[in-house]
Jmol script that loads the backbone (N, CA, C; Angstrom):
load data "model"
ATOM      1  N   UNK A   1       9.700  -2.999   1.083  1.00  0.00           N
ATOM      2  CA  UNK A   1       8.867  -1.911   1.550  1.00  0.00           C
ATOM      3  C   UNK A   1       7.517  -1.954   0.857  1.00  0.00           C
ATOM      4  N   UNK A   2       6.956  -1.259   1.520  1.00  0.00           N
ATOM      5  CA  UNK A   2       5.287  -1.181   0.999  1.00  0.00           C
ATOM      6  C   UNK A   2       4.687  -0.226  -0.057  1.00  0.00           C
ATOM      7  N   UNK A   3       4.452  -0.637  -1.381  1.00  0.00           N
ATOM      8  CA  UNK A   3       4.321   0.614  -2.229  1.00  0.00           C
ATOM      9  C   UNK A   3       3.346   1.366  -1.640  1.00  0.00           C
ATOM     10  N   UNK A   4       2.243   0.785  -1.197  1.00  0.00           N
ATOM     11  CA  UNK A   4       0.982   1.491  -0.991  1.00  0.00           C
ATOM     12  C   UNK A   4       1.343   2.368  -0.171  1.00  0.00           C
ATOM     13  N   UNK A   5       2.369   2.583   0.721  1.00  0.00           N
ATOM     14  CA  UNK A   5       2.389   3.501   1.549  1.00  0.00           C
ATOM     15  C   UNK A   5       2.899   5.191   0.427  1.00  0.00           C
ATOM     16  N   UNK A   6       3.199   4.702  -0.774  1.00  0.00           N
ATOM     17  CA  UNK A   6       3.999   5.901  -1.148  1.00  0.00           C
ATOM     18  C   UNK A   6       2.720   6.133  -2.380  1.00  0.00           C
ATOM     19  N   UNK A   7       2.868   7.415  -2.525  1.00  0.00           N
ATOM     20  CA  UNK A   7       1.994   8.285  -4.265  1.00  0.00           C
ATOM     21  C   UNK A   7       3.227   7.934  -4.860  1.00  0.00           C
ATOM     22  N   UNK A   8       4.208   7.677  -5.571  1.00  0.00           N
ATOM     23  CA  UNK A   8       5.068   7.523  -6.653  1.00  0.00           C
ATOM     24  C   UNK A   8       6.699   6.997  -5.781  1.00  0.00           C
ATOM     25  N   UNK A   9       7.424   6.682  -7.223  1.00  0.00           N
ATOM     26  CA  UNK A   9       8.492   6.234  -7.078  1.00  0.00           C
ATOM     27  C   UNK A   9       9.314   7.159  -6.166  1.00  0.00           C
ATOM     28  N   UNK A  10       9.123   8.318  -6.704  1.00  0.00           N
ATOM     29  CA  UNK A  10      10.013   9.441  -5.835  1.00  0.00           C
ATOM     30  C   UNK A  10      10.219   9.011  -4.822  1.00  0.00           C
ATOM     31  N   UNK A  11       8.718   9.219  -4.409  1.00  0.00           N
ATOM     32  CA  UNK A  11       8.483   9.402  -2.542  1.00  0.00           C
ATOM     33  C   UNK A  11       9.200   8.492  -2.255  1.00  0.00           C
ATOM     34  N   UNK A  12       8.877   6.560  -2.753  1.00  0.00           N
ATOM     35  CA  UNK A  12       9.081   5.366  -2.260  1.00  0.00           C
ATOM     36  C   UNK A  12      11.054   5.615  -1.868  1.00  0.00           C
ATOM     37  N   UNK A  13      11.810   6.179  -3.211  1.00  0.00           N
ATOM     38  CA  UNK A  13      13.096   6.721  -3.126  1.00  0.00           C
ATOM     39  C   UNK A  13      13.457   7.682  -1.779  1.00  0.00           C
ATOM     40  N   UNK A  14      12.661   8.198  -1.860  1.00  0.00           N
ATOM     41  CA  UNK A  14      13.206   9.553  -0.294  1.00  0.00           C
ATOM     42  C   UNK A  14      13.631   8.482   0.806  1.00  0.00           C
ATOM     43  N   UNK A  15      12.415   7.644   0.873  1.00  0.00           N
ATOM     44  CA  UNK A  15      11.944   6.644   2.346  1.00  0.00           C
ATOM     45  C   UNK A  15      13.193   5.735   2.356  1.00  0.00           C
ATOM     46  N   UNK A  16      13.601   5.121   1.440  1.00  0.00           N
ATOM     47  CA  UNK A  16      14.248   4.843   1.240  1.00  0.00           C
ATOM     48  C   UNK A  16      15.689   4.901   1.364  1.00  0.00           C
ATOM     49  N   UNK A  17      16.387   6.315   1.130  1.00  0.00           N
ATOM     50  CA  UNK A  17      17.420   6.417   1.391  1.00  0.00           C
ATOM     51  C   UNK A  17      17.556   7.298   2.495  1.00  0.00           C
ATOM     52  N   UNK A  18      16.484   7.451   2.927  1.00  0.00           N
ATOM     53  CA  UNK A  18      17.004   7.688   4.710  1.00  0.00           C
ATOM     54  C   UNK A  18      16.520   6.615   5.597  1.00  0.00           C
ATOM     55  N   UNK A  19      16.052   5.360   5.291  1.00  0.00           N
ATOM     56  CA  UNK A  19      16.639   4.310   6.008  1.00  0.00           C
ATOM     57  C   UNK A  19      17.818   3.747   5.854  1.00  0.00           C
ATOM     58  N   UNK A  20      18.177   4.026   4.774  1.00  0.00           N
ATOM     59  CA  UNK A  20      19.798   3.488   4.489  1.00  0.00           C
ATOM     60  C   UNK A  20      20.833   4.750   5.040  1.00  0.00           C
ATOM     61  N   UNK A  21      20.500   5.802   5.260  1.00  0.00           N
ATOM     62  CA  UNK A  21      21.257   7.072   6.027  1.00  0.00           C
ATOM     63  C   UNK A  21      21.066   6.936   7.836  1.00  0.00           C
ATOM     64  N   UNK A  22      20.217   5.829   8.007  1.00  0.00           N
ATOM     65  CA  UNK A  22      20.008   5.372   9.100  1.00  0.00           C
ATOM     66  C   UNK A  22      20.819   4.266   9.812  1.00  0.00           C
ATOM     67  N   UNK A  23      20.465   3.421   8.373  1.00  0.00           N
ATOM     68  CA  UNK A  23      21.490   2.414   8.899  1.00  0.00           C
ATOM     69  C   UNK A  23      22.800   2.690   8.848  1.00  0.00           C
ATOM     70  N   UNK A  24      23.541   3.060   8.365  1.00  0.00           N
ATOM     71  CA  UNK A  24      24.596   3.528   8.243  1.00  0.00           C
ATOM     72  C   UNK A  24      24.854   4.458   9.605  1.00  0.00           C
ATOM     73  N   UNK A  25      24.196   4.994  10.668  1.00  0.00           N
ATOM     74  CA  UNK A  25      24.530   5.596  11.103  1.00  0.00           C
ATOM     75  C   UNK A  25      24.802   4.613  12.750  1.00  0.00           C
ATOM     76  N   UNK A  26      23.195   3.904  12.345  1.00  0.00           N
ATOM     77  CA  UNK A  26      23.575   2.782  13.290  1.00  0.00           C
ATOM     78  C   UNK A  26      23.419   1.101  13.235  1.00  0.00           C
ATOM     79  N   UNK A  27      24.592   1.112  11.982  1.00  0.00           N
ATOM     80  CA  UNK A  27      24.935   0.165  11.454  1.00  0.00           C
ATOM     81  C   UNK A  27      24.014  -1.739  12.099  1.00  0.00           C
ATOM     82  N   UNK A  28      24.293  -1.937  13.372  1.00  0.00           N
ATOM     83  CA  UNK A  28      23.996  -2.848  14.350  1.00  0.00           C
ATOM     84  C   UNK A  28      22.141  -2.992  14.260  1.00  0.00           C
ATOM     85  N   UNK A  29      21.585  -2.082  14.556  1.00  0.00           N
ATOM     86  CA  UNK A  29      20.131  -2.144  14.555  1.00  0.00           C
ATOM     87  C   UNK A  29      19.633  -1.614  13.294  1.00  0.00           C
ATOM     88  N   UNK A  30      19.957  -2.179  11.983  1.00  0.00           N
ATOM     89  CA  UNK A  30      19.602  -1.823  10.533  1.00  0.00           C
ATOM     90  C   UNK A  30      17.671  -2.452  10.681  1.00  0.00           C
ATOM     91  N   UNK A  31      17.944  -3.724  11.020  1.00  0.00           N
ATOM     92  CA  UNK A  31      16.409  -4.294  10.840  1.00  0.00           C
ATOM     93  C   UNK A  31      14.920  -3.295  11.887  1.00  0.00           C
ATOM     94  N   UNK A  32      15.775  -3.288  12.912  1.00  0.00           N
ATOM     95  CA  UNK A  32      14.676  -2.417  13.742  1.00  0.00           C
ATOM     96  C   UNK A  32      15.167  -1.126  13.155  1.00  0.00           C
ATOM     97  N   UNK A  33      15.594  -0.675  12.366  1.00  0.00           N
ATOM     98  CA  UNK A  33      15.564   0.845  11.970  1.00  0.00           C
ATOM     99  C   UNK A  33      13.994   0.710  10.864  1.00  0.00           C
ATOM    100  N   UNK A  34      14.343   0.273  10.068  1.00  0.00           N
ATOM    101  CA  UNK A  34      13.506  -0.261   8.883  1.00  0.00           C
ATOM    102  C   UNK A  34      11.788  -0.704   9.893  1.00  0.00           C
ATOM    103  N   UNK A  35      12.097  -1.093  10.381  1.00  0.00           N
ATOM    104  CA  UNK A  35      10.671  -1.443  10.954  1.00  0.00           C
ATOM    105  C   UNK A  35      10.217  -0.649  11.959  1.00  0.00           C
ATOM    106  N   UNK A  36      10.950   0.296  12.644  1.00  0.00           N
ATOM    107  CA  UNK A  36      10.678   1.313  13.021  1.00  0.00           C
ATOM    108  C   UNK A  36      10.123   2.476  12.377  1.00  0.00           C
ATOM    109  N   UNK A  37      10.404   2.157  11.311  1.00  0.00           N
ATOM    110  CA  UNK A  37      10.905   3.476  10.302  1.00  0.00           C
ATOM    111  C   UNK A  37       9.724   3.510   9.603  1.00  0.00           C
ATOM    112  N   UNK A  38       9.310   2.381   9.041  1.00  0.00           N
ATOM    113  CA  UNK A  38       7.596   1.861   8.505  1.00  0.00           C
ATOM    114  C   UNK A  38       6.051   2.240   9.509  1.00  0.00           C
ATOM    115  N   UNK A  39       6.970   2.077  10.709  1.00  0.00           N
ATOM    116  CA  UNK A  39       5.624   2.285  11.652  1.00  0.00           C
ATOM    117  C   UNK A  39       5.690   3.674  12.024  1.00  0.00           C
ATOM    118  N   UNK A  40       6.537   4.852  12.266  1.00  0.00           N
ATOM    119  CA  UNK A  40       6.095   5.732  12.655  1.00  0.00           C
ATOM    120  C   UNK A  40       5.633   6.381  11.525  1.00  0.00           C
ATOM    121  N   UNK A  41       6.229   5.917  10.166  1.00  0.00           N
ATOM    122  CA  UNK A  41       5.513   6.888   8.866  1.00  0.00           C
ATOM    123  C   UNK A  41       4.205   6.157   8.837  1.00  0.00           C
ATOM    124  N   UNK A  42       3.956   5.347   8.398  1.00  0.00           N
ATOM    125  CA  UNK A  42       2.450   4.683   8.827  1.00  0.00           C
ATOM    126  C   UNK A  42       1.512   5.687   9.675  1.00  0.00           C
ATOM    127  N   UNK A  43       2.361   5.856  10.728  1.00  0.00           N
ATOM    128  CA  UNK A  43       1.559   6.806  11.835  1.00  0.00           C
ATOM    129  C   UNK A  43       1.743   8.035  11.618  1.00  0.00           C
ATOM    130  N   UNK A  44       2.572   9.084  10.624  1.00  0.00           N
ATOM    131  CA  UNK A  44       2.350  10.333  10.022  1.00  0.00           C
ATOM    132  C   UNK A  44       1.588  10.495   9.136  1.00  0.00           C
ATOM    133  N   UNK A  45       1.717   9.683   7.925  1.00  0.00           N
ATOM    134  CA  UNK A  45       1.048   9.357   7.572  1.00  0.00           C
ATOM    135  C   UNK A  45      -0.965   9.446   7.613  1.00  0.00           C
ATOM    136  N   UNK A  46      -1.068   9.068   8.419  1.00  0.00           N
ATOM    137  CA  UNK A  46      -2.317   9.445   8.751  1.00  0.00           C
ATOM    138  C   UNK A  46      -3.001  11.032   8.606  1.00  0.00           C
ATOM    139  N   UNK A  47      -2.249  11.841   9.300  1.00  0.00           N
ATOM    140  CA  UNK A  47      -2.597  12.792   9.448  1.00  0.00           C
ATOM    141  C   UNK A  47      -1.947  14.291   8.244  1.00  0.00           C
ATOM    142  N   UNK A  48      -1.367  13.200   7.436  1.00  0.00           N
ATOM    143  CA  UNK A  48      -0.639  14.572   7.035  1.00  0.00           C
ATOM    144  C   UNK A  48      -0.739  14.992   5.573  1.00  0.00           C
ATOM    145  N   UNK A  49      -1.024  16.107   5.459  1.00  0.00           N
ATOM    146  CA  UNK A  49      -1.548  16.807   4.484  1.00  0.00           C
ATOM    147  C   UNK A  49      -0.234  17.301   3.372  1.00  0.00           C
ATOM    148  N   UNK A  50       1.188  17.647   3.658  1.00  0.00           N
ATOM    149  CA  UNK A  50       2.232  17.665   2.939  1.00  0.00           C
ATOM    150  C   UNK A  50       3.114  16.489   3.569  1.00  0.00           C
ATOM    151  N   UNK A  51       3.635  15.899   2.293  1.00  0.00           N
ATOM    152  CA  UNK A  51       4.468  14.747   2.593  1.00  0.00           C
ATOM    153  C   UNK A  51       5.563  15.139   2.366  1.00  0.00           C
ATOM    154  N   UNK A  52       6.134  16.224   1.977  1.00  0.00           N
ATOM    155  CA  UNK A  52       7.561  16.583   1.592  1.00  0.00           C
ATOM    156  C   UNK A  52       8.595  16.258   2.892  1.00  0.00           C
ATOM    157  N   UNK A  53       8.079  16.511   3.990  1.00  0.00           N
ATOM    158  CA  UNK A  53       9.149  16.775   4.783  1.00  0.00           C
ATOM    159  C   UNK A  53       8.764  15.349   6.055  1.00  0.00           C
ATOM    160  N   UNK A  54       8.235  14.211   5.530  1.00  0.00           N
ATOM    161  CA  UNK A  54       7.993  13.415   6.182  1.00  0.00           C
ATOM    162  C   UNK A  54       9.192  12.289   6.712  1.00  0.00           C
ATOM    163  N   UNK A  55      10.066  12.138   5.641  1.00  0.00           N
ATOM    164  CA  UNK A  55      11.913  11.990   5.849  1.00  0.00           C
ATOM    165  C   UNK A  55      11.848  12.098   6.911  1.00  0.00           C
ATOM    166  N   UNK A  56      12.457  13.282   6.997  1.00  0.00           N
ATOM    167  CA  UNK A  56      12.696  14.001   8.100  1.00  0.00           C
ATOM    168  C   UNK A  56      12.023  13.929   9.633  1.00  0.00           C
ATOM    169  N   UNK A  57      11.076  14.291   9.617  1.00  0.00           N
ATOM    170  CA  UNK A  57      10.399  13.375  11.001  1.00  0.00           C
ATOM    171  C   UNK A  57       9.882  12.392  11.372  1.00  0.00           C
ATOM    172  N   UNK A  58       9.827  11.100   9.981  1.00  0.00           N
ATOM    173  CA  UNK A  58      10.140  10.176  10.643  1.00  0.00           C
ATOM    174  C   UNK A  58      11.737   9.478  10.979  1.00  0.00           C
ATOM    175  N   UNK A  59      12.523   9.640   9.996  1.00  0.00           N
ATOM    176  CA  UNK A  59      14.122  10.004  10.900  1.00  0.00           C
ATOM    177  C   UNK A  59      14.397  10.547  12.193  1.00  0.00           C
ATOM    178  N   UNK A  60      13.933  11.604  12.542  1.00  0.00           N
ATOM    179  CA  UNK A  60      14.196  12.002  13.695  1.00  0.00           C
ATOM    180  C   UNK A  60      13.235  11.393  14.941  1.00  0.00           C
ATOM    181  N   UNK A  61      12.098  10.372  14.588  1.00  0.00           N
ATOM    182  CA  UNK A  61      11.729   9.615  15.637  1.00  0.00           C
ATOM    183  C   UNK A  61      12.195   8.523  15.547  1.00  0.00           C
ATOM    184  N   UNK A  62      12.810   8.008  15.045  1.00  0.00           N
ATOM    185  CA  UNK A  62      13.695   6.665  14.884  1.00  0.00           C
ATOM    186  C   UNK A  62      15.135   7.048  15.531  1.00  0.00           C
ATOM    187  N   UNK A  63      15.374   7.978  15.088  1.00  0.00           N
ATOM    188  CA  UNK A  63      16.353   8.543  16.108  1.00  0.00           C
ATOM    189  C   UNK A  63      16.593   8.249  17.180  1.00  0.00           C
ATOM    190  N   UNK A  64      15.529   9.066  18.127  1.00  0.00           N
ATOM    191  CA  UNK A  64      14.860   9.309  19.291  1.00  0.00           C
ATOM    192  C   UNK A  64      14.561   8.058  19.967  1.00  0.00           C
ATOM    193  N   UNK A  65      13.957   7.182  19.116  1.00  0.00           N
ATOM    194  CA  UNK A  65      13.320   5.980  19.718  1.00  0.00           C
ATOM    195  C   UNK A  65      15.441   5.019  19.881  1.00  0.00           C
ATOM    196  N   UNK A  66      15.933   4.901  18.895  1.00  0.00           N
ATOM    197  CA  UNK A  66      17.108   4.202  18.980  1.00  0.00           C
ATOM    198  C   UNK A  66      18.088   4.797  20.120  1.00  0.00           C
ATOM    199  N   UNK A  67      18.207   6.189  20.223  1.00  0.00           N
ATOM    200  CA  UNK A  67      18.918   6.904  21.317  1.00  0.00           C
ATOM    201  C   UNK A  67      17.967   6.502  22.558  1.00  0.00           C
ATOM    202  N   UNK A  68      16.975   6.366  23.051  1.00  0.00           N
ATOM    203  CA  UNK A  68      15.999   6.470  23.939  1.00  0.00           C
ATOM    204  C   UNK A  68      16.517   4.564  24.788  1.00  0.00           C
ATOM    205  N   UNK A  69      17.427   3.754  23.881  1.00  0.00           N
ATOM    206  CA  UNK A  69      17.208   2.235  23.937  1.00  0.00           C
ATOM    207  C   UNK A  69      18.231   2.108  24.734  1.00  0.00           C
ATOM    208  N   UNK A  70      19.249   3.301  24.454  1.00  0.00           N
ATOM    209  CA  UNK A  70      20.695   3.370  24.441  1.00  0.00           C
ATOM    210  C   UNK A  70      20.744   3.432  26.196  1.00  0.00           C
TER     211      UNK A  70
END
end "model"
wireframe off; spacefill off
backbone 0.3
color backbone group
């Protein structure tokens, strides 16, 4: 993963274990979770002024995008 995308270890940790709460969920597409998962935070990223709850919606567009394939 990309440090630059994170302010500290924490954050890099959050990102982290909800791609692995990802994969685990859909075990089969682990690699496109992860690279999914980089590009839509990339793309929150941009705009966003609190990062606390960024997990979270980028999880739930990886979601979306993996249910959407189905």
């Amino acid at each position: 993963m990309e440090l630059s995308l994170y302010q500290d270890d924490m954050e890099q940790s959050q990102h982290e274990d909800a791609i692995n709460r990802l994969c685990e969920l859909y075990p089969e597409q682990c690699e496109q979770i992860e690279q999914s998962y980089l590009e839509n935070l990339k793309d929150l990223l941009s705009g966003a002024t609190i990062r606390t709850y960024l997990p979270i919606f980028v999880s739930r567009k990886v979601k979306e995008t993996l249910t959407s394939e189905v």
